[in-house]
Every structure is written in structure tokens, then in C-alpha cells.
C-alpha positions in Angstrom: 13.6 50.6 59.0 13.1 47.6 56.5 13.8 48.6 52.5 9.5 47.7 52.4 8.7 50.5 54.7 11.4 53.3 53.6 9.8 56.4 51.5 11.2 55.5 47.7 14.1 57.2 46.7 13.3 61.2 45.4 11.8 61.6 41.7 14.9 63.4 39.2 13.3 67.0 40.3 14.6 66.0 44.5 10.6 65.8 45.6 9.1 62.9 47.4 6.3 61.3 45.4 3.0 62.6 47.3 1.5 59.0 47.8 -1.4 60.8 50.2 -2.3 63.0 47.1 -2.2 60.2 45.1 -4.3 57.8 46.8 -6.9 60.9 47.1 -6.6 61.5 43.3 -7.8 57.8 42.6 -10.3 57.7 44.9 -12.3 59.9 43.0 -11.6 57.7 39.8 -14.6 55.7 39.1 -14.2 51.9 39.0 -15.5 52.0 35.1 -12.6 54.9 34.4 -10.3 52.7 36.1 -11.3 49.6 33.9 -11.7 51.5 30.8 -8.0 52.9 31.1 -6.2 49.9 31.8 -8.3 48.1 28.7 -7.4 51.2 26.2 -3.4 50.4 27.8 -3.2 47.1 27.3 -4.7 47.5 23.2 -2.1 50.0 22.8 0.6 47.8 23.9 -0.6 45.0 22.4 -0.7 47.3 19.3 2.5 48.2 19.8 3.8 44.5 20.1 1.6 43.2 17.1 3.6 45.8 14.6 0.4 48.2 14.1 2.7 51.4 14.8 4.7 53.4 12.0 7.4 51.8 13.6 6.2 48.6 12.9 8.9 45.9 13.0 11.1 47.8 15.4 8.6 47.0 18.0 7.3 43.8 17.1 6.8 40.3 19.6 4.0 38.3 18.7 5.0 36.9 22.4 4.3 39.7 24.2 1.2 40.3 22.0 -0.2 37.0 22.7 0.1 37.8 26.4 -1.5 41.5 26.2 -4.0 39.7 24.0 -4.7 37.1 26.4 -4.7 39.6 29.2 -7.3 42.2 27.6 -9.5 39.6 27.2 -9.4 38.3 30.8 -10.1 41.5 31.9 -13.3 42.5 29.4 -14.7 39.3 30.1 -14.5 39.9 34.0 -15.5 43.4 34.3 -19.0 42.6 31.3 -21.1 42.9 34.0 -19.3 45.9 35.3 -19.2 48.3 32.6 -22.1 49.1 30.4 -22.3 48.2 26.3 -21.4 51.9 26.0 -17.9 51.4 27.3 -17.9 47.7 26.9 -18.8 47.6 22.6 -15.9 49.5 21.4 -13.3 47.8 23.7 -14.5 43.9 22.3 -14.6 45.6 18.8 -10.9 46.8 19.7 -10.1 43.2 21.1 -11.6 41.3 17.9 -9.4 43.5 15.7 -6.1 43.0 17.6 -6.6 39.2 17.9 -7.6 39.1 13.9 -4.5 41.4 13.4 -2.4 38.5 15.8 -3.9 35.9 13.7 -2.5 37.4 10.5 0.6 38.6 11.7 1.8 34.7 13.2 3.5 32.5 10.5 2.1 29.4 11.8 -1.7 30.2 13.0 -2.9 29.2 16.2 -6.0 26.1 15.9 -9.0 27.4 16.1 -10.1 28.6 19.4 -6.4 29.0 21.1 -5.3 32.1 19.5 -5.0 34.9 22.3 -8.4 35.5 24.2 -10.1 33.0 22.4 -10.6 30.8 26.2 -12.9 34.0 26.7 -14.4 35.2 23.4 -14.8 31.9 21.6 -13.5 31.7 17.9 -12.6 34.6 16.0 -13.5 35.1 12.8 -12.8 37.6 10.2 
């Protein structure tokens, strides 16, 4: 058997992972859950990496930031259509924050329009 068709290796408690359970378990999931999650995952790590915790500096990479940024807008913009204003409102609110909070964070600002997202929210303003 190939290493891409073996079982992976037992979790630390010695049981299988239960992929059939899983699978089922996301089935169920909504498509605006699903898209709603992974937005709400990608602000917090992109909160994380912008120095917005109590741990602040520890944590800080205005790299990574630009990336989850970047990456958080991609994904709003693609899935507008998708979700309703209900869901969709409070996520761009959430994105204008974080890329105003990237914009004051970065020593030497990014040019109007090519901060993170900007390709898909147009300029930011505070």
C-alpha cells in the first residue's frame, strides 16, 4: 500500500481518526457556516499576526498579516454573492479594521490601493 492510501498514523489516545464520521459531520454544515468560519479564522490569525492580542509583539509578522489580509479579502469578495449582508456586513467591517490596523502597524505604508485586500475592496480609508 502507497504512503497516499494508508490510514494516518493513531491520534495520542491509540484511536483511528473516524474520517466516515467526519465527512457525515460536514455534510450537514451549511456552505454559509463553512464560509463564515473559515472568514472568522483567518481575522483571528490575521489578528494575531498584526499584534492585536495581549500578547502583542510576541506574535507579531506584518508578513504573515499581509497574507491572511490578502487572503480574507479574496475570500469575502468571492463568496458576496454567496452569503447574505447579514453574515457578509460584519465580516467587511472586520476586514476594513484589520487592514486599517495593517496600515498603522507597517513603518513604511503601502501606496494607496496595495495594502492587503485592497485588489478587492479598493482603497481604505480611515
Amino acid at each position: 500500500m502507497s504512503d497516499a492510501t494508508q490510514s494516518p498514523a493513531p491520534d495520542p489516545a491509540g484511536e483511528a481518526p473516524n474520517f466516515d464520521a467526519m465527512a457525515r459531520d460536514i455534510a450537514e454544515v451549511p456552505a454559509v457556516e463553512v464560509i463564515v468560519t473559515v472568514a472568522v479564522n483567518l481575522m483571528s490569525a490575521a489578528a494575531v499576526k498584526l499584534g492585536l492580542t495581549e500578547d502583542g509583539a510576541e506574535h507579531k509578522d506584518l508578513d504573515e498579516a499581509r497574507k491572511l489580509v490578502h487572503a480574507l479579502a479574496g475570500l469575502l469578495d468571492a463568496s458576496t454573492t454567496e452569503i447574505s449582508s447579514f453574515h457578509a456586513a460584519p465580516l467587511r467591517d472586520g476586514l476594513k479594521s484589520l487592514q486599517l490596523a495593517f496600515r498603522e502597524a507597517s513603518l513604511v505604508p503601502d501606496q494607496p490601493g496595495q495594502g492587503p485586500g485592497e485588489k478587492y475592496t479598493g482603497l481604505v480609508y480611515g
